[in-house]
C-alpha positions as CSV (number, residue, x, y, z in Angstrom):
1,X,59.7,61.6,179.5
2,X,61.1,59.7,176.3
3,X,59.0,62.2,174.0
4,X,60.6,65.5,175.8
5,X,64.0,63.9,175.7
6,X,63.5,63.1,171.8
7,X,62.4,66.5,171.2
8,X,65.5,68.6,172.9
9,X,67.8,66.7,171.6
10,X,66.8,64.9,168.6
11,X,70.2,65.8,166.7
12,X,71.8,63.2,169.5
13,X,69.8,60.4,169.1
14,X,70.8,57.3,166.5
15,X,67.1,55.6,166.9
16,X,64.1,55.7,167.9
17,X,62.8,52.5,168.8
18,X,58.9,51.2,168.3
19,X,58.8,51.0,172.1
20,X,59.5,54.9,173.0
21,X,63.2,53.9,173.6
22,X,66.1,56.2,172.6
23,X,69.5,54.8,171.3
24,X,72.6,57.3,171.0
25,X,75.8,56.0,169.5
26,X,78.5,56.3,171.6
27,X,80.1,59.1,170.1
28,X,77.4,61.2,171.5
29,X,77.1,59.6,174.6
30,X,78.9,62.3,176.9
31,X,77.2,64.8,175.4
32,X,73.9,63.1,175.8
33,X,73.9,62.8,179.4
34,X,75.5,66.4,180.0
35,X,73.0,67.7,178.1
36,X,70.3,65.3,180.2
37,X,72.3,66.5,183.4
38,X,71.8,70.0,182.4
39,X,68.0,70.0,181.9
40,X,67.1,68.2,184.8
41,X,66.3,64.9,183.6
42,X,67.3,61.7,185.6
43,X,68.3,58.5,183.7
44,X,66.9,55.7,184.8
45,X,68.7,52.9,182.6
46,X,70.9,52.3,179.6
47,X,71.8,49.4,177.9
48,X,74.5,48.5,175.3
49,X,73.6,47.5,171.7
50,X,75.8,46.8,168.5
51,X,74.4,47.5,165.1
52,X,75.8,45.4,162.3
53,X,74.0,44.2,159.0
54,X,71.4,46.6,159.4
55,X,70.4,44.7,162.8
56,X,70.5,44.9,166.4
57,X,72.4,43.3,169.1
58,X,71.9,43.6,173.0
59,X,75.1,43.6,174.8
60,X,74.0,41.8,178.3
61,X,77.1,42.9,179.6
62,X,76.7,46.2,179.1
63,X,73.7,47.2,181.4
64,X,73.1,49.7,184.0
65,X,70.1,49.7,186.4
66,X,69.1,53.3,188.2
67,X,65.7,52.6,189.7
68,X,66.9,52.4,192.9
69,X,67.7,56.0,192.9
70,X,63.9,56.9,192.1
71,X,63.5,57.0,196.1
72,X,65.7,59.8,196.0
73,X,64.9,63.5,196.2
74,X,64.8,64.4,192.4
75,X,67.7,66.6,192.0
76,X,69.8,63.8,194.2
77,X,68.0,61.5,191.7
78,X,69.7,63.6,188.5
79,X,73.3,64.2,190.3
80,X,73.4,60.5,191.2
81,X,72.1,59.3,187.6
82,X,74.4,61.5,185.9
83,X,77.4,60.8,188.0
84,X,76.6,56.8,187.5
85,X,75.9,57.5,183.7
86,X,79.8,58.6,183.5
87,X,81.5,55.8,185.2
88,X,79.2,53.5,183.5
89,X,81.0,55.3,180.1
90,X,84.7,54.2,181.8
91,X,83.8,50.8,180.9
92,X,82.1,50.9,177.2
93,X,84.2,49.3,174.6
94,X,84.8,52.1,172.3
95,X,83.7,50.6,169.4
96,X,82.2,52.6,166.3
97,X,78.8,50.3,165.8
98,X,78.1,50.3,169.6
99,X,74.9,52.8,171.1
100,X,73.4,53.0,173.9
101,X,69.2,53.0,174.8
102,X,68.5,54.6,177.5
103,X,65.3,54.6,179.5
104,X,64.0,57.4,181.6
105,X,61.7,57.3,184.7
C-alpha cells in the first residue's frame, strides 16, 4: 500500500524511509489524509518525529494505533481512520521540524 500511496501523492511526502515508511511534515498533514480519505485508503498508524541536525527523533507521545479498525468493513475502516487521523491532528504541537510517518494496512 506504501508504494501506491508514495506514488499519488509523492509531492506530500517529506521522506521516504529504508523501511517503506512515509513521513509528511505537518504542514501537509491535513491534506495528506484528505487526500488518503478521498482515494479510499485506510490509515493504519502514524507516529510523530522531529527532525533537527539532519536527524530524526520519535516523539513517543505522539502515537496513534488503528489496527483495531482492520475488523471493520473497509469503507467503515477509511471513515473511521480518517475521522481518528483528524482528532489525532487536534493534539500535534505545531511545530515547523515535526512530521508524521504513517503506516498503512
Amino acid at each position: 500500500m506504501e508504494d501506491i500511496v508514495k506514488e499519488k501523492f509523492a509531492e506530500l511526502v517529506s521522506y521516504n524511509a529504508p523501511g517503506g515508511q512515509l513521513y509528511v511534515a505537518l504542514k501537509d498533514y491535513l491534506k495528506f489524509i484528505s487526500r488518503c480519505h478521498e482515494e479510499g485508503i485506510p490509515i493504519l498508524g502514524m507516529e510523530g518525529l522531529e527532525r533537527r541536525a539532519n536527524r530524526w527523533y520519535p516523539r513517543i507521545d505522539l502515537i496513534a494505533d488503528y489496527s483495531a479498525l482492520t475488523k471493520e468493513d473497509i469503507q467503515i475502516f477509511i471513515e473511521k481512520s480518517y475521522l481518528a487521523a483528524m482528532d489525532f491532528y487536534q493534539h500535534l504541537p505545531q511545530q515547523d521540524n515535526l512530521h508524521i510517518c504513517f503506516t498503512f494496512p
